[in-house]
KEDONU-484524 format. One record per residue: residue number from 1; x, z, y of N, C-alpha, C, O, CB in turn. Coordinates in steps of 0.02 Angstrom, whole numbers, always signed. Glycine has a CB too. Example, Ala and Ser with C-alpha at 12.3 -4.5 7.8 and 13.67 -1.06 7.14 Angstrom:
residues 2
SITE   pos      nxx      nzz      nyy     caxx     cazz     cayy      cxx      czz      cyy      oxx      ozz      oyy     cbxx     cbzz     cbyy
SITE     1     +660     +390     -284     +615     +390     -225     +660     +390     -165     +712     +423     -166     +565     +452     -224
SITE     2     +642     +354     -112     +684     +357      -53     +645     +394       +2     +670     +402      +57     +704     +286      -30
***
This chain:
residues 93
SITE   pos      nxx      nzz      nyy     caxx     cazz     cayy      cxx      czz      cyy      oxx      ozz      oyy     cbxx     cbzz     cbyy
SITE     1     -395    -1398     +952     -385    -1399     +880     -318    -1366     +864     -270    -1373     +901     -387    -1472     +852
SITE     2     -316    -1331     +808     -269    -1278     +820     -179    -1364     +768     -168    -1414     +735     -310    -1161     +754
SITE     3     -157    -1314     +802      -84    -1381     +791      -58    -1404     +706      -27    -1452     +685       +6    -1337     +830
SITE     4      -90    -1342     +673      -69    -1331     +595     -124    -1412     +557     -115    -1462     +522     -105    -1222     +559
SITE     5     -162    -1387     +583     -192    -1493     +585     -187    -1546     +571     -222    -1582     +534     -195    -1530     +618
SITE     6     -139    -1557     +601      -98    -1599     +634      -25    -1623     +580       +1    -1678     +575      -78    -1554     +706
SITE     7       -5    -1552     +540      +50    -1559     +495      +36    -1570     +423      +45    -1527     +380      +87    -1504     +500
SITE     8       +8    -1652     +408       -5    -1672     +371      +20    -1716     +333       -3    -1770     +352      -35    -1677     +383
SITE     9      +52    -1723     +292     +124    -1767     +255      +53    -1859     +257       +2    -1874     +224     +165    -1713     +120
SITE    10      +84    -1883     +301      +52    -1969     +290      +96    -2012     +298     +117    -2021     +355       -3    -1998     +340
SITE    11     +121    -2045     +251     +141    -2095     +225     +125    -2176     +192      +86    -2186     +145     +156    -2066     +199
SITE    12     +152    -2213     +218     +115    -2260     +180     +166    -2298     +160     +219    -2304     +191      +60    -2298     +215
SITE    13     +149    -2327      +99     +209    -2382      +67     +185    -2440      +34     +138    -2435       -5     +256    -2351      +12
SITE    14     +218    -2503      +48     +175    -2555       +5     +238    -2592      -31     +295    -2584      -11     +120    -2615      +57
SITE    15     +223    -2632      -83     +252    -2667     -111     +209    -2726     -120     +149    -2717     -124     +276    -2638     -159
SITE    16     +233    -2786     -123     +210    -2849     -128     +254    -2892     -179     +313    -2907     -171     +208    -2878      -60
SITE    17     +225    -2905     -217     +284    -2945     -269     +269    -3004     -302     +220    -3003     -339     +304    -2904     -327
SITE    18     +302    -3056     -297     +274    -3114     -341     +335    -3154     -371     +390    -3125     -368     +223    -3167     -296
SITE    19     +333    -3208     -395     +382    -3210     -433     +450    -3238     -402     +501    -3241     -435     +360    -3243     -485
SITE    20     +446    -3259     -333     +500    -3281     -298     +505    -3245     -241     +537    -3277     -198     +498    -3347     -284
SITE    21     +483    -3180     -219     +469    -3149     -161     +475    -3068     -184     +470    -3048     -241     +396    -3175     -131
SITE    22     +483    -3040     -142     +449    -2974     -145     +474    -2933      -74     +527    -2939      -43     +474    -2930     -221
SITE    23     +410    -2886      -58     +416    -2871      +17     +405    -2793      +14     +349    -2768       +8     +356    -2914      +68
SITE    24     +458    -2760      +18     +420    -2686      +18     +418    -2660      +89     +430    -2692     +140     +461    -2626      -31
SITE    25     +405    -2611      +84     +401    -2557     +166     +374    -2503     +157     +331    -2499     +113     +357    -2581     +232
SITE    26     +393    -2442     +198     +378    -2381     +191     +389    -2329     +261     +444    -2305     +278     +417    -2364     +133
SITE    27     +343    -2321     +285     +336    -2277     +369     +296    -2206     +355     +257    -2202     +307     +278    -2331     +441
SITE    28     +304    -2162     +391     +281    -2124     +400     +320    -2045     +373     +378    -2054     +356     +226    -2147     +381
SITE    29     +298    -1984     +367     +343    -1928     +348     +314    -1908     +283     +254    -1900     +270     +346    -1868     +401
SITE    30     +373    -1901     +235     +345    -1856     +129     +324    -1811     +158     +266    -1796     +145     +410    -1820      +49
SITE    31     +368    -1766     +215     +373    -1666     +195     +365    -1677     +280     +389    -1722     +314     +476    -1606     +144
SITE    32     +330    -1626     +299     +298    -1634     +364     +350    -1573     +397     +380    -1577     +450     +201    -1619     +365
SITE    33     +353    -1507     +344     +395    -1445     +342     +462    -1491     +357     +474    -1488     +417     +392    -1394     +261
SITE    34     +510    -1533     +323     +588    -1524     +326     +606    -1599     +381     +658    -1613     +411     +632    -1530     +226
SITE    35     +519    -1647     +379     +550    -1696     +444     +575    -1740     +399     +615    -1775     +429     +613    -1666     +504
SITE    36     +570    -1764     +317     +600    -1823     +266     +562    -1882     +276     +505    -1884     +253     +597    -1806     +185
SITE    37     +585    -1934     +308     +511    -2000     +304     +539    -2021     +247     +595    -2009     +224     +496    -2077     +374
SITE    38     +487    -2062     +223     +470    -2069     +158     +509    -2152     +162     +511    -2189     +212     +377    -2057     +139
SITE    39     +533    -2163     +102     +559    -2240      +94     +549    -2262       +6     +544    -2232      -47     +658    -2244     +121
SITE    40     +549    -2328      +26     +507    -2353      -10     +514    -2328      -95     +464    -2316     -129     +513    -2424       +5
SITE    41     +567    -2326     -115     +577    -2271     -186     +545    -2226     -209     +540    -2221     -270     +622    -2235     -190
SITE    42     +503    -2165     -151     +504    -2123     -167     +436    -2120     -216     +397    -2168     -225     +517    -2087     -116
SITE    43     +431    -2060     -243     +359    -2063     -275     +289    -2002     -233     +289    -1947     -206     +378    -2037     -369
SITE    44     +257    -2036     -245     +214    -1987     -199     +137    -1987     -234     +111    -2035     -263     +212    -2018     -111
SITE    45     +101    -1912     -221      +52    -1904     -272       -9    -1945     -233      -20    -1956     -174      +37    -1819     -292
SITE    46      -38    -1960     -288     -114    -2016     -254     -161    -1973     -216     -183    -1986     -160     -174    -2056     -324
SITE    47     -178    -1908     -259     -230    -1856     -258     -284    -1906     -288     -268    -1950     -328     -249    -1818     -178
SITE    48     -355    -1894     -265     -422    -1937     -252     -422    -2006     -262     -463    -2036     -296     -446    -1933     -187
SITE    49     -366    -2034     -222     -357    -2121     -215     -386    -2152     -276     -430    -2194     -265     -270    -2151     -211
SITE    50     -371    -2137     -345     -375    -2184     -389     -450    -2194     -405     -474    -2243     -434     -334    -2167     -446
SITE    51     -494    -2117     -373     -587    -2139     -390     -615    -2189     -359     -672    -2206     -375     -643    -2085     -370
SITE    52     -582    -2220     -312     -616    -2274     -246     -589    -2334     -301     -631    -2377     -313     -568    -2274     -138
SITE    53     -528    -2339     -334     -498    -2401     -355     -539    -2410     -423     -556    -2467     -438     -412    -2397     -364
SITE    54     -554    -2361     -460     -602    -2360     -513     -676    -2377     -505     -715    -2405     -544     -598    -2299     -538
SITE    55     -685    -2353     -446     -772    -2383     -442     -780    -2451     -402     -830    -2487     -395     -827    -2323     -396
SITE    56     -717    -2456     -378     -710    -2547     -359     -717    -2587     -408     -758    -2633     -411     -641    -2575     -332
SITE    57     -674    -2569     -456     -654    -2592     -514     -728    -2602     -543     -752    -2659     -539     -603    -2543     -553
SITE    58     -770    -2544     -576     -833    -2536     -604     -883    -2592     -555     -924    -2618     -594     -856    -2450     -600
SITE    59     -890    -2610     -505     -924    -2627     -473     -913    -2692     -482     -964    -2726     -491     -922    -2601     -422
SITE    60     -864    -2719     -483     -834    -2794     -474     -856    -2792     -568     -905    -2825     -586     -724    -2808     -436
SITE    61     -831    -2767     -601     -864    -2789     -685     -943    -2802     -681     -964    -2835     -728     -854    -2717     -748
SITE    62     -981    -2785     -643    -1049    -2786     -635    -1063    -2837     -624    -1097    -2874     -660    -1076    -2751     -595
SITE    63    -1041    -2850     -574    -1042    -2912     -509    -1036    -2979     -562    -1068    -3031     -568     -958    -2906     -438
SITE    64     -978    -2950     -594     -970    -3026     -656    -1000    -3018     -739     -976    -3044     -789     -870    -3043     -673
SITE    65    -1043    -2985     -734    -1085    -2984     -789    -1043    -2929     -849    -1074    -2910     -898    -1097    -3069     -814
SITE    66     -993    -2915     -839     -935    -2876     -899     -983    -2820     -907     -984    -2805     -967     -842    -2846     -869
SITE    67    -1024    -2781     -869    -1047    -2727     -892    -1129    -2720     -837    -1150    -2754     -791     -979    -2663     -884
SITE    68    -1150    -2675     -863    -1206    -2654     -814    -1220    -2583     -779    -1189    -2536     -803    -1262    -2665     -848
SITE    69    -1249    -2575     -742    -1261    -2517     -724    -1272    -2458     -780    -1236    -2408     -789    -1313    -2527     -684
SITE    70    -1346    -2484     -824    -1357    -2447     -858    -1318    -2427     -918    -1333    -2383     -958    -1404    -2459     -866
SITE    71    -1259    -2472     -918    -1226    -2452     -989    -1191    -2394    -1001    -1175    -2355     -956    -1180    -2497    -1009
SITE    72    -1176    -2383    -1066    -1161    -2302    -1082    -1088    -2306    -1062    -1058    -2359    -1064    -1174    -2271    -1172
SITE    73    -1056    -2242    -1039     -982    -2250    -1024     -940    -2251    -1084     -880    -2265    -1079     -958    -2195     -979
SITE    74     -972    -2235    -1153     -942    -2247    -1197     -916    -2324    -1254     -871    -2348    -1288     -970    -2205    -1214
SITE    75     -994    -2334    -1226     -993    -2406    -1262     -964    -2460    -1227     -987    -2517    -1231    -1060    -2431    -1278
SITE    76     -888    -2434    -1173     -856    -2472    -1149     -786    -2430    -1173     -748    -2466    -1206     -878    -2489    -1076
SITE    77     -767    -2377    -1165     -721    -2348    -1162     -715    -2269    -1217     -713    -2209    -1204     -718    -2345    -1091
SITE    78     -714    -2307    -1275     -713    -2230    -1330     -691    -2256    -1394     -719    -2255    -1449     -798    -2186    -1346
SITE    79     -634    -2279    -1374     -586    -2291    -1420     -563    -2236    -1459     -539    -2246    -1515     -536    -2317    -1391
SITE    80     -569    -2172    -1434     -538    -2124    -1467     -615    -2070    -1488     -599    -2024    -1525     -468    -2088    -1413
SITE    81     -663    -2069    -1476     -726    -2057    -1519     -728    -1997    -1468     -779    -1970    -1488     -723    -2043    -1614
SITE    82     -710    -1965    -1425     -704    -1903    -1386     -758    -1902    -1331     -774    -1855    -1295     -633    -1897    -1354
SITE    83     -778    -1952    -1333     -822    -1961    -1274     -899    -1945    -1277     -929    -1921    -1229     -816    -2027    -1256
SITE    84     -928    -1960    -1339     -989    -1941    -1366    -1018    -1890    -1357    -1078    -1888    -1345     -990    -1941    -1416
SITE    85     -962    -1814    -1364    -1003    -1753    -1343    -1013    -1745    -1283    -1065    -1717    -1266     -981    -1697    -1359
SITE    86     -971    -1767    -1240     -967    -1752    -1171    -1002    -1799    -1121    -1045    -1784    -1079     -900    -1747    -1156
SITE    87     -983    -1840    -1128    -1009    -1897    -1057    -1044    -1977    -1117    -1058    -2030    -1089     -900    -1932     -983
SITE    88    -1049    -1971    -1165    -1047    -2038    -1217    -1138    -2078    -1186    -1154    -2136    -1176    -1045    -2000    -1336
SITE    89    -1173    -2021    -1180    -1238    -2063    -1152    -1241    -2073    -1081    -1288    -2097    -1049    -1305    -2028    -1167
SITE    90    -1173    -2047    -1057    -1213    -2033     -956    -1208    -2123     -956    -1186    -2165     -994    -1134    -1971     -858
SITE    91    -1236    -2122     -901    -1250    -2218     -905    -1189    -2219     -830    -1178    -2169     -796    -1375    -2264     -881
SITE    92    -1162    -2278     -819    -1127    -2294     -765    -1125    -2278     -696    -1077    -2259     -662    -1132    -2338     -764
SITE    93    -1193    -2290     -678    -1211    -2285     -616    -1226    -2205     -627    -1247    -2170     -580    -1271    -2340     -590
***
């Protein structure tokens, strides 16, 4: 496998917080190019991440009756009326 592969900025950072505690941590390298590991401050882009946390999210509203499969994506979220031309009938699932 050629080595360029391999030079992939992975990082991971967590924070844990509650109201008498809090635990952060942060391992791994930001910039794969200059060798910076990443600590816990820094900011770093999600990419993709947030579609897995959104259809968890969608899934678990199901699960508890808040919404259904078949419902319109609007007749949950079109507060601002924009949604109608575009996506207002696609159904959830």
């Amino acid at each position: 496998m050629d080595q360029t592969a391999w030079q992939i900025n992975t990082a991971l950072q967590v924070a844990i917080r509650t109201n008498n505690y809090t635990f952060e941590y942060a391992s791994g390298v930001q910039n794969h190019l200059t060798g910076k590991h990443i600590k816990v401050d820094d900011i770093v882009p999600l990419g993709s991440l947030t579609k897995s946390f959104t259809a968890a999210g969608i899934v678990q509203s199901i699960q508890s009756g808040k919404m259904g499969w078949n419902d319109t994506i609007s007749s949950h979220i079109n507060e601002i009326g924009i949604l109608d031309c575009c996506v207002g009938r696609s159904a959830v699932r």
